[in-house]
C-alpha positions as CSV (number, residue, x, y, z in Angstrom):
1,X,0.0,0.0,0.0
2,X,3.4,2.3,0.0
3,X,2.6,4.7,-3.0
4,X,5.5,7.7,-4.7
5,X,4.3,10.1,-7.0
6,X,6.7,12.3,-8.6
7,X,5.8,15.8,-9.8
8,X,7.4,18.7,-11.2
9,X,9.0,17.3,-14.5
10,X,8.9,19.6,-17.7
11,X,10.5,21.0,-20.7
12,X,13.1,23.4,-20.7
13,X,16.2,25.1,-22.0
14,X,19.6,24.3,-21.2
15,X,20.8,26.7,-17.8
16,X,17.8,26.6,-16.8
17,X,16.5,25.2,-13.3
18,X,13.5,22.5,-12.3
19,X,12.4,20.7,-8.9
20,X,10.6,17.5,-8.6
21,X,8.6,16.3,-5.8
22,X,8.1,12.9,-4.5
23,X,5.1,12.3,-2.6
24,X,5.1,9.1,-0.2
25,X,1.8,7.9,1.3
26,X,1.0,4.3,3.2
27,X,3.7,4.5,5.1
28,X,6.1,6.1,7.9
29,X,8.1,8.7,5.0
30,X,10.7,9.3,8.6
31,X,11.3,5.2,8.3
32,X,12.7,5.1,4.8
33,X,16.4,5.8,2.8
34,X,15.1,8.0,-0.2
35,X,16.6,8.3,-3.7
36,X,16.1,9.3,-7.3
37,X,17.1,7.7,-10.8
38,X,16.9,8.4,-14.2
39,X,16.4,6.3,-17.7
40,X,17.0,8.2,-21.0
41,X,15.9,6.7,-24.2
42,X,17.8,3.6,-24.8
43,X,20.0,3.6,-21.8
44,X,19.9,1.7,-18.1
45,X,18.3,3.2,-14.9
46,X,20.9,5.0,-13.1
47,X,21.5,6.3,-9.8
48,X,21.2,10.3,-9.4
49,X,21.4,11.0,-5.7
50,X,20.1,9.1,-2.3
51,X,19.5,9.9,1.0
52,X,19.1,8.5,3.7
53,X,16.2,7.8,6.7
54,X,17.9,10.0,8.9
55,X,18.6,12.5,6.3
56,X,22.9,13.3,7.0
57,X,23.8,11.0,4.4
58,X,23.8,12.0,1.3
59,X,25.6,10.9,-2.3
60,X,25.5,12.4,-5.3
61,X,26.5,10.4,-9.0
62,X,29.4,12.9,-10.2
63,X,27.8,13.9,-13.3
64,X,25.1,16.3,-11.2
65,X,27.6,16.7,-8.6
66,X,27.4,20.7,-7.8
67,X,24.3,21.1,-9.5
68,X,21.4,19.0,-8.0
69,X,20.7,18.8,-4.5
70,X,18.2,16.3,-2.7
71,X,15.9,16.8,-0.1
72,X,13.5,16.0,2.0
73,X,10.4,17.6,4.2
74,X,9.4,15.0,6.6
75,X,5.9,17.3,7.6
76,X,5.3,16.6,4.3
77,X,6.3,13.3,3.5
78,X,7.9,14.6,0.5
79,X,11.0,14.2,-1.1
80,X,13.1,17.1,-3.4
81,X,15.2,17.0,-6.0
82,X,16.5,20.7,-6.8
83,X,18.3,20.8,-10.4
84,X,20.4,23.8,-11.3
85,X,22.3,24.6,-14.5
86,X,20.8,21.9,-16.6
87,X,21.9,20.1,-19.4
88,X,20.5,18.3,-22.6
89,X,22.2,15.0,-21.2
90,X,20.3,15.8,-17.9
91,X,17.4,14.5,-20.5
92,X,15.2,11.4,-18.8
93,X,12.8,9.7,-17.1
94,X,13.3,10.6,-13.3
95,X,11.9,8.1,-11.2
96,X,11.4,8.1,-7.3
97,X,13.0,5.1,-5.3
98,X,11.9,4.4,-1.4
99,X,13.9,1.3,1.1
100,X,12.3,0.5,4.0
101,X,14.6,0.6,6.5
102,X,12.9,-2.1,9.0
103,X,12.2,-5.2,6.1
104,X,14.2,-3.4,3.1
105,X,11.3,-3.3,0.9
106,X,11.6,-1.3,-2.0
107,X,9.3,0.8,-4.0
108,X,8.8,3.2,-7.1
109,X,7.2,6.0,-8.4
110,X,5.6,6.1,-12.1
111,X,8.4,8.8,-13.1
112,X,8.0,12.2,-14.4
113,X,9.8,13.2,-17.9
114,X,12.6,16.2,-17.6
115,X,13.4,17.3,-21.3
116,X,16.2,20.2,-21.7
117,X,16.4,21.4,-24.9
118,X,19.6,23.3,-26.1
């Protein structure tokens, strides 16, 4: 019954700035490590940032190193990703990623589309 619905995807041009939500619902959102990934056309999932339940650790891959920053508002059982300075690579499906800390159960969002156009 854990649900994550992203929000917040779009088209834009490259510099410019977006930030996505993920909503979490069914669940304790103070219990779980958080993290977001990305597919572009024809490529594998990959890892963009994580962090975790307590919310001091957090890794970045080193291509949005500097530019992206992740969040989270436990009030709202929402998790942030803030992206700065995009890029037409930065092009994907982002996708929302939740692990249980208690049972490690996993879960995902339905992804939201980020298009940057140059």
């Amino acid at each position: 019954q854990v649900q994550l619905v992203e929000s917040g995807g779009g088209l834009v041009q490259a510099g410019e700035s977006l930030r996505l939500s993920c909503v979490v619902s069914g669940g304790t959102f103070s219990s779980y490590n958080m993290g977001w990934f990305r597919q572009a056309p024809g490529k594998e999932r990959e890892f963009v940032a994580t962090i975790n339940w307590i919310g001091m650790e957090i890794r970045y891959t080193d291509s949005v190193k500097g530019r992206f920053t992740i969040s989270k508002d436990n009030a709202k059982n929402t998790l942030y990703l803030q992206m700065n300075s995009l890029k037409p690579d930065d092009t994907a499906v982002y996708y929302c990623h939740a692990e249980k800390i208690t049972d490690a159960s996993t879960y995902w969002g339905q992804g939201t589309q980020v298009t940057v156009s140059s």
